[in-house]
C-alpha positions in Angstrom: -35.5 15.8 -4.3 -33.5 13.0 -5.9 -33.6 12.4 -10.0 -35.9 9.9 -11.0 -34.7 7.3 -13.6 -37.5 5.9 -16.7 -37.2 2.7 -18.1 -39.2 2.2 -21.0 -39.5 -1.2 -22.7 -41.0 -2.5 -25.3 -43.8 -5.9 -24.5 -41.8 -9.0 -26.4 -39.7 -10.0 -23.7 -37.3 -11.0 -26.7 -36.4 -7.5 -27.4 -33.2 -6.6 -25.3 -33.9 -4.5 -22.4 -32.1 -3.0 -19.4 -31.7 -4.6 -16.2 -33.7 -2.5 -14.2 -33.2 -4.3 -11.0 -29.2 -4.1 -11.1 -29.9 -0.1 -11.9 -32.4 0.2 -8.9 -29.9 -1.6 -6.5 -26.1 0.5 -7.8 -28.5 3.4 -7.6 -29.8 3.1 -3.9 -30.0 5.8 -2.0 -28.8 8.0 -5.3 -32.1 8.4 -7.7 -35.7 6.5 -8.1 -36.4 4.1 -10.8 -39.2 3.5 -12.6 -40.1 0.7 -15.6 -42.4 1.6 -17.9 -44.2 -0.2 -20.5 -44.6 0.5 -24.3 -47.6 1.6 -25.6 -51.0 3.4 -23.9 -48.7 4.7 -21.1 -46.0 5.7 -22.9 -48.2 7.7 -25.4 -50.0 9.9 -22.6 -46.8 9.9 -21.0 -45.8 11.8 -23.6 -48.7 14.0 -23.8 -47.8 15.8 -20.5 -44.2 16.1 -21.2 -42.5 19.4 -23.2 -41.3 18.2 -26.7 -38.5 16.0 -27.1 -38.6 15.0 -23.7 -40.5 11.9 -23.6 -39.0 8.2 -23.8 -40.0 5.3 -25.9 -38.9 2.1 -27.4 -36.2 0.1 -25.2 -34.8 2.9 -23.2 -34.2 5.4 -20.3 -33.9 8.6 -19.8 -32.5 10.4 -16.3 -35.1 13.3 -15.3 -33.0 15.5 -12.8 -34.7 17.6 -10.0 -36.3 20.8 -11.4 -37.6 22.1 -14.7 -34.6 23.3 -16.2 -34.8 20.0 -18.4 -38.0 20.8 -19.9 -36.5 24.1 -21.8 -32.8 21.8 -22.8 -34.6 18.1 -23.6 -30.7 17.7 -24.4 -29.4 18.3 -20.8 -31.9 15.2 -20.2 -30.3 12.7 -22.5 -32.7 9.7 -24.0 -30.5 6.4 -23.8 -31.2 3.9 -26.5 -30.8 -0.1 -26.7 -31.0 -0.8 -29.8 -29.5 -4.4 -29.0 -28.2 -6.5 -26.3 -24.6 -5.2 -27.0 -25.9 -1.6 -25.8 -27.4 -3.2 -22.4 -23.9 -2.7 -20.3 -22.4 0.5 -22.1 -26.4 2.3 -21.9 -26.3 1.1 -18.1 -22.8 2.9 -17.6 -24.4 5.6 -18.9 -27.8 6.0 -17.1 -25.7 5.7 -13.9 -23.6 8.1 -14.5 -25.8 10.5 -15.6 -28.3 10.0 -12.4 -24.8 11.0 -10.3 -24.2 13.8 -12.2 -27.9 15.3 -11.5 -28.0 13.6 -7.6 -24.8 15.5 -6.7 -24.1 18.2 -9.0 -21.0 16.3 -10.5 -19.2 17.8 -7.6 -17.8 14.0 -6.9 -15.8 14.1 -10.6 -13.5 16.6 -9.2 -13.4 15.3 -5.8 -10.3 15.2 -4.1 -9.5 14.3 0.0 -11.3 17.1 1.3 -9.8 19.3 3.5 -9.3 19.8 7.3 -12.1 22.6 7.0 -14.9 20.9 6.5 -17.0 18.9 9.2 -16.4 15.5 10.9 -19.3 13.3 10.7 -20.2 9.6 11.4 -21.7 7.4 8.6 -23.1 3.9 7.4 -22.2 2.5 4.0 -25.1 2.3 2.8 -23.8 0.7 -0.7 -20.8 0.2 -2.9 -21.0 0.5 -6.6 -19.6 -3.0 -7.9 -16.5 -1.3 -9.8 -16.0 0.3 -6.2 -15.8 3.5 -7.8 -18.2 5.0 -5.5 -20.6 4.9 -2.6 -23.9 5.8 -0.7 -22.8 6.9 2.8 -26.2 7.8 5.3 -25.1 10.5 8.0 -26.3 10.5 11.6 -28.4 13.3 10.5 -30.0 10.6 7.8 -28.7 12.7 4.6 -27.5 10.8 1.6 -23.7 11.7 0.8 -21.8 10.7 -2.1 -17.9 8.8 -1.3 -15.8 9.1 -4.9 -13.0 6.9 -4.9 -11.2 9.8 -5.8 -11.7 11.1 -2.7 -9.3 8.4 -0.5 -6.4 9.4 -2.2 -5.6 5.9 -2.2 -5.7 4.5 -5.5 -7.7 1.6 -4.9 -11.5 0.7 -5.1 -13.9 1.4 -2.3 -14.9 -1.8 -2.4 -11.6 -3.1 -1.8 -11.4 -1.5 1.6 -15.1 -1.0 2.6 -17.9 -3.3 3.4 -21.7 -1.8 3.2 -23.4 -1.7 6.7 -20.0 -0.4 8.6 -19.7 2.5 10.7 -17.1 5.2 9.2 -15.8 8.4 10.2 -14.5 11.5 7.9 -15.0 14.4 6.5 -18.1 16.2 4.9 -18.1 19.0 2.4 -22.0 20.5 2.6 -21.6 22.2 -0.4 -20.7 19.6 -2.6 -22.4 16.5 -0.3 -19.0 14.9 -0.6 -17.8 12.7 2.0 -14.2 11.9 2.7 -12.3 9.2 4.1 -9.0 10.7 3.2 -6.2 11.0 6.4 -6.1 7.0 6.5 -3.5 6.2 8.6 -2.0 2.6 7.0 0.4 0.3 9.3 3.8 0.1 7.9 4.5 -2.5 5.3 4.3 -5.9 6.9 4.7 -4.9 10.1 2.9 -7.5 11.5 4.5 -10.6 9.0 6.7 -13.2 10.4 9.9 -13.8 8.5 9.4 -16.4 5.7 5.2 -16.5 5.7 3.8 -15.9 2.6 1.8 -12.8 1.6 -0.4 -10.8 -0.9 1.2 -8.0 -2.9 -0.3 -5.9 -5.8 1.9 -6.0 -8.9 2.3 -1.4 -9.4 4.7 -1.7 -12.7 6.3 -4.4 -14.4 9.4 -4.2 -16.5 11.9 -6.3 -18.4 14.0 -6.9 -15.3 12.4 -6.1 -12.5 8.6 -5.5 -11.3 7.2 -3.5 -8.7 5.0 -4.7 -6.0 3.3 -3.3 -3.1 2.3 -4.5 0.0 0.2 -1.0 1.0 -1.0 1.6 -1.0 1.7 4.4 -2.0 4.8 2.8 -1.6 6.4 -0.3 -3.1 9.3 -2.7 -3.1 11.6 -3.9 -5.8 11.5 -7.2 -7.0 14.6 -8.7 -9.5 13.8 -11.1 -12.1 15.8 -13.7 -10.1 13.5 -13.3 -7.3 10.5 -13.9 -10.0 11.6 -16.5 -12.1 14.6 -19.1 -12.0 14.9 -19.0 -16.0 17.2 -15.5 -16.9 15.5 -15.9 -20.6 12.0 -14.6 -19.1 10.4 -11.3 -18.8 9.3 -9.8 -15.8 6.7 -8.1 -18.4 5.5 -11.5 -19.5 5.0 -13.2 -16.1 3.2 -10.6 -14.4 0.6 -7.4 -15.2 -0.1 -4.2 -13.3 -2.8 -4.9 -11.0 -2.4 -8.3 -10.4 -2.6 -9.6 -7.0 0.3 -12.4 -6.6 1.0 -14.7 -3.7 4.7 -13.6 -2.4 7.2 -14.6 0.3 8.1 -12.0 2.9 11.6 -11.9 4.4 13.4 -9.1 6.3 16.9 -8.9 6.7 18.4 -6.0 8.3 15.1 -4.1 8.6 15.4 -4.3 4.8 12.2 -6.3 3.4 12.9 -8.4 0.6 10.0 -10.1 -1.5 10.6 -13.6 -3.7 8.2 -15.7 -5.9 10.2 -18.2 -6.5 9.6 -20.5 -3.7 5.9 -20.3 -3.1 3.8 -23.3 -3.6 -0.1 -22.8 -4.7 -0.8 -24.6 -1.9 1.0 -23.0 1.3 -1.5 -20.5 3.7 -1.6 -16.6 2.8 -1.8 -14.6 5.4 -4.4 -11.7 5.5 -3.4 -8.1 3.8 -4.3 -5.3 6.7 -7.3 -3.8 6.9 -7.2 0.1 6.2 -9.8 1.2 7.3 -11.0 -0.5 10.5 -13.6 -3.6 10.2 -13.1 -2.8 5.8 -11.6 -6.1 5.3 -8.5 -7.2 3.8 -7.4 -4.9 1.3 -5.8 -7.5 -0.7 -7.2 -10.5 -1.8 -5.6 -13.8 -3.4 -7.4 -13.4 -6.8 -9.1 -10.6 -7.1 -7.4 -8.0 -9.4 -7.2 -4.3 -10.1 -9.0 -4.0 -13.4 -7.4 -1.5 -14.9 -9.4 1.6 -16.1 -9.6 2.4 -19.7 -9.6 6.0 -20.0 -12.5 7.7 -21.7 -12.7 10.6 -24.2 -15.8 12.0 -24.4 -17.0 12.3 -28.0 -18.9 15.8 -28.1 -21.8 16.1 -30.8 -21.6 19.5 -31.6 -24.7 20.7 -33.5 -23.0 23.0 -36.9 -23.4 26.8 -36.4 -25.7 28.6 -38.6 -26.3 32.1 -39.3 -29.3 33.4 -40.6 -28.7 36.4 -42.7 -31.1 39.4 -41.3 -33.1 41.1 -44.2 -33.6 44.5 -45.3 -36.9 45.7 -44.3 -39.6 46.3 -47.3 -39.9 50.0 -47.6 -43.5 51.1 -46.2 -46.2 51.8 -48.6 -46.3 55.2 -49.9 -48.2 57.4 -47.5 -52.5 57.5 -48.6 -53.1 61.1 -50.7 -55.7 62.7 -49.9 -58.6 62.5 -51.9 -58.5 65.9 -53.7 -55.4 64.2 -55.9 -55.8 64.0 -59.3 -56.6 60.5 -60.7 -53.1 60.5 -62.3 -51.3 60.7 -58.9 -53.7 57.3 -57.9 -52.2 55.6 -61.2 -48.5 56.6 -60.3 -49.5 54.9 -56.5 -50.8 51.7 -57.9 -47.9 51.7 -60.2 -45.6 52.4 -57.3 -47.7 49.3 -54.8 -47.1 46.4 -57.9 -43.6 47.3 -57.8 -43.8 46.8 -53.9 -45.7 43.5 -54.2 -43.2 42.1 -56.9 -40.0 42.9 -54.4 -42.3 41.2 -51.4 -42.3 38.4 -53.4 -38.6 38.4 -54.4 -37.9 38.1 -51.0 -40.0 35.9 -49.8 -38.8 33.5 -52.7 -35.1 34.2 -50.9 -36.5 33.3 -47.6 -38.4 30.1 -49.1 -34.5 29.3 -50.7 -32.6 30.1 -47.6 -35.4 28.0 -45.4 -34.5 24.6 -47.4 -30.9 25.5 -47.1 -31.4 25.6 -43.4 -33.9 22.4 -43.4 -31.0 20.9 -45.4 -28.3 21.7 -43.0 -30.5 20.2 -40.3 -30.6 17.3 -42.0 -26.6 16.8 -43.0 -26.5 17.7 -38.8 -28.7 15.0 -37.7 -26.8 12.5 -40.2 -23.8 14.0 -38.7 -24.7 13.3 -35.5 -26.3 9.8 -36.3 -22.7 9.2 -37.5 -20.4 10.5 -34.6 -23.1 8.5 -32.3 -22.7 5.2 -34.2 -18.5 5.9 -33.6 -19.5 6.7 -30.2 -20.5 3.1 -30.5 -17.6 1.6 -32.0 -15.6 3.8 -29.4 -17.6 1.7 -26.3 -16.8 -1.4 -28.1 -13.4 -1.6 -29.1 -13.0 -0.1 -25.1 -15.2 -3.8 -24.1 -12.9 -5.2 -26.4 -9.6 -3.9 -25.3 -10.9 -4.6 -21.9 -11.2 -8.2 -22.6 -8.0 -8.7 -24.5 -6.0 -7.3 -21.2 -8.3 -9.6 -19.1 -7.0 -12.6 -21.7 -3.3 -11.5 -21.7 -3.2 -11.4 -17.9 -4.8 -15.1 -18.0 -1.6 -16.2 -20.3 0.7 -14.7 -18.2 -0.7 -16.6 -15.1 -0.5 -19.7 -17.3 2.7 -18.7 -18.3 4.3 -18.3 -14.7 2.7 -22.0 -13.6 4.6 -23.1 -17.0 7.6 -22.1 -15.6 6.6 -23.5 -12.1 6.3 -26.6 -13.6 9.3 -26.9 -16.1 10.7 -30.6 -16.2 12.9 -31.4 -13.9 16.0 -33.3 -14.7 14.0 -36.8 -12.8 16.9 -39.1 -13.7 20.4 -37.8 -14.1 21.9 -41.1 -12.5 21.0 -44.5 -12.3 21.9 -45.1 -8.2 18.4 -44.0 -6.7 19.9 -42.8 -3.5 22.1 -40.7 -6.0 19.6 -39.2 -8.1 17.7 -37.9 -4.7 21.2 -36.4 -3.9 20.9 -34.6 -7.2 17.6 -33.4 -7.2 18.5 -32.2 -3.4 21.0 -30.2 -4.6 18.9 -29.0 -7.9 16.3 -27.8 -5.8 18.2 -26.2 -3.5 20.2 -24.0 -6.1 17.2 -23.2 -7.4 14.7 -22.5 -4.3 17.2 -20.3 -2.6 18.0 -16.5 -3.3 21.8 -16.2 -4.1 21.9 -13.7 -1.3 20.9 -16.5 0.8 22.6 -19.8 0.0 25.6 -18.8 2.1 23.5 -18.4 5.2 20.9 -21.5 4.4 23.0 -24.1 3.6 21.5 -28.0 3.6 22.6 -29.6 6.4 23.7 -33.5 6.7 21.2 -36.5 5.8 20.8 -40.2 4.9 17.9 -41.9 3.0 15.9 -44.5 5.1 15.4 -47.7 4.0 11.6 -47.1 3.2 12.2 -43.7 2.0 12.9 -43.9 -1.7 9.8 -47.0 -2.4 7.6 -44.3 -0.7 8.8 -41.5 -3.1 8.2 -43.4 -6.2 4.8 -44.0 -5.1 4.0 -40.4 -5.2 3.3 -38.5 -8.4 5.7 -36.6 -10.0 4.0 -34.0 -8.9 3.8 -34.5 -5.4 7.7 -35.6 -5.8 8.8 -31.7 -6.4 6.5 -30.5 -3.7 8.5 -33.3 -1.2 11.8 -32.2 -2.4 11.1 -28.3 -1.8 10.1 -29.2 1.6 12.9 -31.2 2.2 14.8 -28.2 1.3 13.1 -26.9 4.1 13.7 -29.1 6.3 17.7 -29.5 5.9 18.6 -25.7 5.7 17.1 -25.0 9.2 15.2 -22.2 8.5 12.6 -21.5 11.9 10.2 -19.7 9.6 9.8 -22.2 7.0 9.2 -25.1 9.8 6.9 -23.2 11.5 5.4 -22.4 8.3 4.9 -26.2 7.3 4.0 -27.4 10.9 7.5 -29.2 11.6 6.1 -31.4 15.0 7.1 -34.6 16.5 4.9 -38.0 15.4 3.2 -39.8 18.0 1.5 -42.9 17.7 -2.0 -41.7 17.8 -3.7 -38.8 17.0 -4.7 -37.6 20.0 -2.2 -35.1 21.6 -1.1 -36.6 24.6 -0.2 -40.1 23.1 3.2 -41.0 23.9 6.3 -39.5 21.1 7.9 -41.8 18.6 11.3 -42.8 19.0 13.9 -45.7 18.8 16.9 -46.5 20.3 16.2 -46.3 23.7 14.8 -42.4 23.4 18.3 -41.3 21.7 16.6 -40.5 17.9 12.5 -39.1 17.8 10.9 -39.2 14.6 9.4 -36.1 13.2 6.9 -34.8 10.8 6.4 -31.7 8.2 3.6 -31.0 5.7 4.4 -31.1 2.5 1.1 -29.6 1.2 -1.6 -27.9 3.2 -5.8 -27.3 2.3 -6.1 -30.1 0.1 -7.3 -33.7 0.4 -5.0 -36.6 1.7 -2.2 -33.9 1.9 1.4 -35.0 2.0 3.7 -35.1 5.0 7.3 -36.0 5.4 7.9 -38.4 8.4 11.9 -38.4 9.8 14.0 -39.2 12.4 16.4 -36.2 14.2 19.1 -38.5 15.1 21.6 -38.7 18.3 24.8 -37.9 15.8 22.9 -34.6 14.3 22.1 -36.4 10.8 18.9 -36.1 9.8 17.3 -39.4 8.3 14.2 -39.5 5.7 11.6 -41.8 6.9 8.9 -41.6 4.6 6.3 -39.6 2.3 2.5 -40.5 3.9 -0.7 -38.9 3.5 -1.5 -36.7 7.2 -3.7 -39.4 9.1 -0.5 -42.3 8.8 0.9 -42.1 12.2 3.4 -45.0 11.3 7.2 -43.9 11.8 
């Protein structure tokens, strides 16, 4: 049996109701859902059901297999909406309590389970959209319940699961837990080229350095001069834990070093791994780890009371026979008054201590109205704190495109050819690690003669973007050509047109994308020379084919 979930809502559809739906679809496979209307139904509705158990208004309540509910209405919790602010915190709560009653809350302490417990095959059935948990359907057809927790990865389900796959762990009966846990992950960027550019999740930030992570449990170092060219930031205001940042990969010595200094919004990403087979890319460009609010339950604790016992009314004096003298049946009339006059002392106590006790119900329920209303306040200054880290972590996006896109010094000398020789050499210093410089040095150029009109042209913009892969281009780096396409121009588009060249053969012009995935994208266009010197041709959009 699986617990059924009431909806009751009132007729104007202006009165703010649950999404019932949305609960019917994260609750597939978990409980039944049922909407029901206010008014005849909900009045013999409640006719059939114990006290205190029935639901009206805008509301729903989580009936859980059994009858044990009908004794505790309170282990059956009615869930209010009182107004459109209550719809997502009353949701929250109506799903969590129909998991509780479908699996026992075994799933809240759920941890990878262990070798003892059963293999079986599965099929996701579905993924709660906070990827806290899913519906897995055994070969045998039995709904079991996959926690998060249960991965021992850290991450949401949905992050490395897709509903409809095929998956394999391990299943604890008594709990109806199942496990993916025993993952084996590849090594950290095994399978990257030197110099591509990557996903990484951002595990702590601090004032000089940020941690970032290319698979789950371990993580790699990242200075502040591998984040940001300006030594007056903050790693701490340039990136938050959880965010998913575009990085570039480079391994020296088997060492793997990570930089996000160089990386243009506009070069390729290559995919994260998958970890668990056909799950997808664990890590995608965008999509963040929302960070999890912890939640202290606020107990409403009825007050105690005690209800003082009384002393029993002594009996009434035993019936003399009827040979006694009519003074003995005075004496036992006197004797019954005197009874009747304590019976009424005390029930006047029991009247006073009865509106004590109708009084101390009352201060409870106000009580309890109270801590429920800060309840309430709790769930929304959580919404709100929620939405302020949301905010923060936009500004500090904003704030790292800010520094992408600091002014450069654009005229530092009034020879053209000069300037370009400056802002060379400015982008260079700054583009380059300092571990690298000695190793990628910019190797020997001239400007063409159409080279600088076709720079001005472009917008500033798209000036910096040709500079950095100019950059590119001079220090000789394999894995940066490759990444930007470096291939000779021919003079149509079709592949097997003849190469471009001059002088008899001696010097072939070249070209290298400047930007990639957007419209009229920028190449450079130059010539590798006989004497070694590389000349700059031109900045065209990438259908030119003209030298």
């Amino acid at each position: 049996m699986r617990p059924v979930v009431v909806i009751s809502r009132m007729s104007d559809d202006e009165q703010p109701r649950l999404d019932s739906d949305s609960i019917a679809l994260e609750l597939k496979g978990v409980a039944d859902v049922v909407v029901i209307t206010n008014g005849q139904f909900t009045y013999e509705l409640e006719g059939l059901l114990p006290i205190d158990t029935h639901i009206f208004g805008s509301a729903a309540r989580v009936y859980p297999p059994g009858l044990k509910w009908t004794e505790d209405p309170y282990s059956s919790p009615l869930r209010l909406v009182r107004s459109r602010s209550d719809i997502e915190p009353v949701t929250a709560k109506i799903v969590t309590d129909a998991e509780d009653f479908a699996f026992a809350g075994g799933w809240k302490t759920a941890s990878p389970a262990s070798k003892g417990n059963p293999r079986e095959n599965g099929l996701v059935k579905s993924i709660a959209p906070d990827g806290s948990r899913a519906v897995v359907e055994l070969s045998s057809g039995l709904q079991a319940f996959l926690p998060e927790e249960s991965t021992g990865l850290g991450v949401p389900l949905h992050w490395i699961l897709r509903e409809g796959m095929s998956i394999s762990g391990a299943f604890d009966t008594g709990k109806r837990i199942f496990s993916i846990a025993n993952l084996d992950p590849p090594l950290p960027g095994e399978s990257y080229p030197d110099g591509c550019v990557v996903s990484a999740l951002v595990q702590s930030v601090g004032t000089d350095s940020a941690d970032l992570s290319l698979i789950p449990g371990e993580s790699h170092a990242v200075a502040l001069s591998s984040i940001s060219s300006n030594e007056r930031d903050s790693a701490a205001d340039l990136l938050t834990v959880g965010e998913v940042v575009s990085v570039r990969f480079h391994r020296r010595s088997g060492q793997i070093g990570l930089s996000m200094l160089d990386v243009d919004d506009s070069e390729p990403v290559l995919a994260a791994p998958e970890l668990v087979p056909g799950g997808g890319a664990w890590l995608l460009p965008g999509r963040d780890l929302v960070q999890k609010v912890d939640e202290t339950p606020v107990q409403l604790i009825p007050p105690a009371y005690e209800v003082k016992s009384q002393s029993p009314v002594a009996g009434a004096t035993a019936l003399k026979s009827a040979e006694l003298a009519l003074s003995t049946e005075r004496a036992r009339r006197q004797q019954l008054e005197l009874e009747l006059t304590g019976l009424r002392s005390a029930n006047h106590q029991y009247q006073m201590h009865a509106a004590e006790l109708d009084a101390d119900v009352m201060l409870g329920r106000q009580q309890a109205a109270e801590l429920s209303g800060r309840q309430q306040e709790v769930d929304r200054l959580r919404r709100d704190l929620a939405a302020t880290n949301k905010q923060l972590s936009d500004l500090r996006k904003k704030l790292r495109g800010v520094r992408k896109e600091e002014v450069t010094p654009q005229h530092a000398f009034l020879d053209p050819e000069q300037n370009v020789d400056f802002l060379l050499n400015y982008t260079w210093a700054v583009q380059i690690p300092a571990a690298e410089k000695d190793r990628l040095t910019m190797g020997r150029y001239r400007i063409g003669e159409g080279f600088l009109r076709s720079l001005r042209e472009q917008p500033q913009e798209k000036q910096k973007k040709a500079f950095k892969a100019i950059v590119d281009l001079l220090v000789n780096d394999p894995a940066k050509l490759s990444a930007r396409e470096a291939h000779q121009l021919r003079t149509h588009a079709s592949g097997g047109s003849e190469a471009v060249s001059r002088n008899g053969g001696q010097d072939a012009c070249w070209r290298l994308s400047i930007e990639q995935n957007v419209a009229a994208a920028r190449r450079l266009h130059y010539w590798k020379c006989a004497d070694g010197v590389i000349e700059l041709s031109r900045v065209a959009v990438h259908d030119e084919t003209q030298a």
